[in-house]
MARBA-247444 format. One record per residue (C-alpha): y, x, z. Coordinates in steps of 0.2 Angstrom, whole numbers, plus 5000, padded with zeros to 4 digits. Example, Ala and Ser with C-alpha at 12.3 -4.5 7.8 and 13.67 -1.06 7.14 Angstrom:
2
497850625039;499550685036;
***
This chain:
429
517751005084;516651025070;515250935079;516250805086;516950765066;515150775059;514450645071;515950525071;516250535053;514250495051;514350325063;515850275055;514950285037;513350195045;514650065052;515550025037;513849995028;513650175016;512050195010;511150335021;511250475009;513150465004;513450445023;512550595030;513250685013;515150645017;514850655036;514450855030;515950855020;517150785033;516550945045;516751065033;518650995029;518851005047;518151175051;518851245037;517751415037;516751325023;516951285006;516351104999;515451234987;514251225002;513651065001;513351094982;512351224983;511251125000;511150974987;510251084976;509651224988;508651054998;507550994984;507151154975;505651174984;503851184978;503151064992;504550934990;503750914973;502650834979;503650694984;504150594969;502150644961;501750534978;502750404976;502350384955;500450384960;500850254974;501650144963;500350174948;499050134959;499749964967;500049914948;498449964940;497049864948;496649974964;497349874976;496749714971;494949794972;495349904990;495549704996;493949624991;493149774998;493849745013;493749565014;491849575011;491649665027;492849575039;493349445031;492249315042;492849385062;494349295069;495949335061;495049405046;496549395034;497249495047;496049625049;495949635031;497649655031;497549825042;496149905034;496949865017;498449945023;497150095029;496450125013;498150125003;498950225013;497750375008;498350354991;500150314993;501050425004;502350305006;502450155019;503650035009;502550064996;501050005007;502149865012;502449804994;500649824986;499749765001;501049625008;501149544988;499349484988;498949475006;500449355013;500449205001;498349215006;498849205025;500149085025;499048965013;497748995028;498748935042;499349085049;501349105055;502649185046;503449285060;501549335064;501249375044;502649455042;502649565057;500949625053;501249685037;502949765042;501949875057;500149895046;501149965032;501950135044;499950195042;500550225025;501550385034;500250395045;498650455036;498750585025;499550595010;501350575020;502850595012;503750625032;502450755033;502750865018;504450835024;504150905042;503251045034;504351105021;506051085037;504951175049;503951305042;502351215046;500751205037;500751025027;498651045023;498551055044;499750905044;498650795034;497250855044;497950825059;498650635053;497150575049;496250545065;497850455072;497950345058;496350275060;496550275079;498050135077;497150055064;495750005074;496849955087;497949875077;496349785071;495949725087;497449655094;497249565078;495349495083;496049415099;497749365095;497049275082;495449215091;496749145105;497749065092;496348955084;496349075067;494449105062;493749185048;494349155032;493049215020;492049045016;490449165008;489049235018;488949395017;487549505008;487149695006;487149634985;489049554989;489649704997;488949834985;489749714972;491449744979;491149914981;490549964963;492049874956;493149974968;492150134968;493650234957;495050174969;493750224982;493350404976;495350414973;495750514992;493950614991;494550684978;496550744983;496150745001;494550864998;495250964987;496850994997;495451045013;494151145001;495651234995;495251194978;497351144975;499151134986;499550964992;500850984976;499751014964;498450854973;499950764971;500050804953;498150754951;498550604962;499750544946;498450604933;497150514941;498050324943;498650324926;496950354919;496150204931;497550084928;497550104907;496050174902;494750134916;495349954925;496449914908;497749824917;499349924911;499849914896;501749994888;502949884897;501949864915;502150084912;504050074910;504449964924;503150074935;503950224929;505750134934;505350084952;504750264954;506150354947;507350224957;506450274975;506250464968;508350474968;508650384984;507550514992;507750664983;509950624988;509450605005;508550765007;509850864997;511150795009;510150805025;509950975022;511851025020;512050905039;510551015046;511351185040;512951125049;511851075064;511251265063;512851365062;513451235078;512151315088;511751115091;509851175092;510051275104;511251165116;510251005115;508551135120;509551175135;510151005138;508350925137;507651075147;509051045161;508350865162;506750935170;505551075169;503950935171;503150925153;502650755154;504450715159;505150815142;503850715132;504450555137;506250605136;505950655115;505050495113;506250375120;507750485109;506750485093;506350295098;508150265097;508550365082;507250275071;508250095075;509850165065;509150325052;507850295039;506550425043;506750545031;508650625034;507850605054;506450715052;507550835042;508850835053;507950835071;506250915065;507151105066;508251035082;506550975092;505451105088;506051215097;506051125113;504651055109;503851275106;504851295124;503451165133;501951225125;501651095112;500851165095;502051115080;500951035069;500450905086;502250875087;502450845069;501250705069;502150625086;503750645074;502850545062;502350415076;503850395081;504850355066;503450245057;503850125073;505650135066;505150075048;504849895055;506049885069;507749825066;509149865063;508749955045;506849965047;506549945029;504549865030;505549705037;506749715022;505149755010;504149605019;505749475021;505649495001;504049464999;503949305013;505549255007;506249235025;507649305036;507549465047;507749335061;506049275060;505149435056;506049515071;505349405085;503449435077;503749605079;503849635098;502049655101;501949765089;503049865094;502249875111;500349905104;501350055092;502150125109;500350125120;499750215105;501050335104;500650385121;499050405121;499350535103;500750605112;499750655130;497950665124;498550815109;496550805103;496750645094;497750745083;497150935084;495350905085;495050895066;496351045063;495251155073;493651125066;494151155047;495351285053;496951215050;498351345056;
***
């Protein structure tokens, strides 16, 4: 009964348009009322008990480095770097759009965040250029999930702090992946473009004197992920504390080094932060007052059974989890999904010989694909604002997108060393 009133009450709440948070929150409450062998002092204390964690920390130092960064110069910088290189191919805008996308993600964390930095200078470009808005839009949307993707990811802290698993070895493991979906996200872009009549953009030839231009301009944003990735793998400080240095680091390029913010550009930086920071911290808080609820249900434990009643073939199982976690990124935002399934899955996952960290990053795969697929994939929300357009059109770019995402997904999700490789040559656990 407790489980049937805990999964009603939580479609009900989605139904009636309650933001996620509340929703998963009063979905908790609603149980325990109906149970009635807890007190609502219980989801107090998971409020309070889900957040006070030294790795979740390093969450909102994340999303204030993300937002310093897009507002301070780096970003502007990261894209003529990148436009220098492949600004001339086919599609160039396009692939620029990707690799910008790739090399803010390793500062960001955060895929809205991605969308939002990369998608405000890069759009108005593209469609100026000739290039459609479903196609524009769509692109952004899907290149912005590498911000979740390549390490530092905000899902992976997540995933590490619910499941006990080792957040360094995450990042190791996300890295390869991401920049295995980049370059084929960067190659569907070459020829659809090249079929579509797009050529390159960039009017100047390029020269080694150009390119080492761009690169001296942007060589602070550059050396910005050698130093908080390599000092989270040399051991030097936590993925907390690199967040913490992450923060340091892009309010000293943005005002002292590139001088481009100055005390009101801080205060509305600080406010868009603080306004993502409470969404999310709310949604862990009452995620994990659902997932405890989960727990004492023994709802782990009967969907392992279920799943493993399916079929005992592990290729079978694997496509099974995929498809449901497919599903569940179309209606949840990926945070309360990976704190709600990440303890429910692992173990199944355990059961068929997966290591946890490979299914962590397949997690992360997973729900990145639901940040820009409808209904509430919030890239399309964040890149309908910037194009100024309706979910509508964005929606139909989206579908081959979605199907180069799903062919990649496979290949991470069947071929575990694109992931584990690097984990076991640094010695991740």
């Amino acid at each position: 009964m407790v489980s049937a009133a805990l999964f009603i009450s939580l479609f009900l709440f989605w139904f009636l348009n309650v933001p996620v948070g509340i929703a998963i929150g009063m979905s908790a409450v609603v149980a325990i009322l109906a149970g009635g062998t807890l007190s609502l002092g219980f989801v107090t204390q998971a409020l309070v008990n889900g957040i006070d964690s030294f790795p979740i920390m390093a969450i909102p130092l994340f999303i204030l480095a993300g937002e310093l960064m897009g507002q301070g110069g780096v970003s502007r910088r990261l894209l003529n770097v990148c436009n220098v290189f492949f600004g001339r191919v086919s599609g160039g805008l396009a692939i620029v759009t990707v690799a910008m996308c790739m090399m803010f993600s390793a500062v960001s964390g955060s895929s809205p965040a991605t969308v939002a930095a990369v998608g405000s200078m890069v759009v108005p470009t593209m469609l100026e250029r000739g290039y459609s808005k479903s196609f524009t839009l769509a692109l952004i949307a899907c290149a912005g999930t590498l911000g979740i993707i390549f390490p530092p990811s905000i899902p992976m802290v997540i995933y590490g702090a619910a499941t006990g698993t080792s957040i360094s070895t995450m990042f190791m493991a996300g890295f390869l992946p991401g920049m295995f979906i980049s370059i084929v996200l960067m190659f569907f872009c070459y020829f659809y473009c090249k079929k579509k009549g797009f050529h390159g953009d960039d009017t100047e030839p390029f020269t080694w004197k150009r390119a080492w231009s761009a690169i001296w301009d942007a060589k602070w944003a550059l050396i910005n992920p050698v130093i908080i990735l390599g000092g989270i793998y040399g051991g030097f400080f936590t993925p907390t504390e690199a967040a913490a240095v992450a923060v340091v680091y892009a309010f000293i390029c943005g005002v002292f080094i590139h001088r481009e913010m100055g005390g009101k550009k801080i205060i509305a930086t600080l406010g868009n932060a603080c306004s993502t920071t409470g969404t999310t911290l709310v949604i862990l808080g009452c995620a994990t007052a659902f997932a405890q609820i989960l727990t004492s249900e023994q709802i782990p434990q009967m969907l392992t059974v279920a799943i493993s009643n399916i079929s005992d073939n592990r290729i079978v199982i694997l496509l099974v989890i995929n498809l449901f976690l497919l599903i569940v990124g179309l209606f949840m935002d990926p945070t309360p999904a990976m704190l709600i399934l990440s303890p429910i899955l692992l173990p199944v996952a355990l059961s068929f010989g997966l290591h946890p960290v490979h299914f962590g990053i397949i997690m992360v795969v997973n729900l990145a694909i639901g940040f820009f697929t409808p209904p509430i994939g919030v890239n399309l929300f964040v890149a309908s604002r910037i194009g100024n357009e309706g979910i509508e059109t964005i929606s139909r770019g989206i579908i081959p997108f979605v199907l180069v995402m799903f062919v990649c997904l496979m290949l991470i999700t069947y071929v575990p060393q694109i992931a584990m490789i690097l984990p076991s040559i640094l010695g991740g656990r």
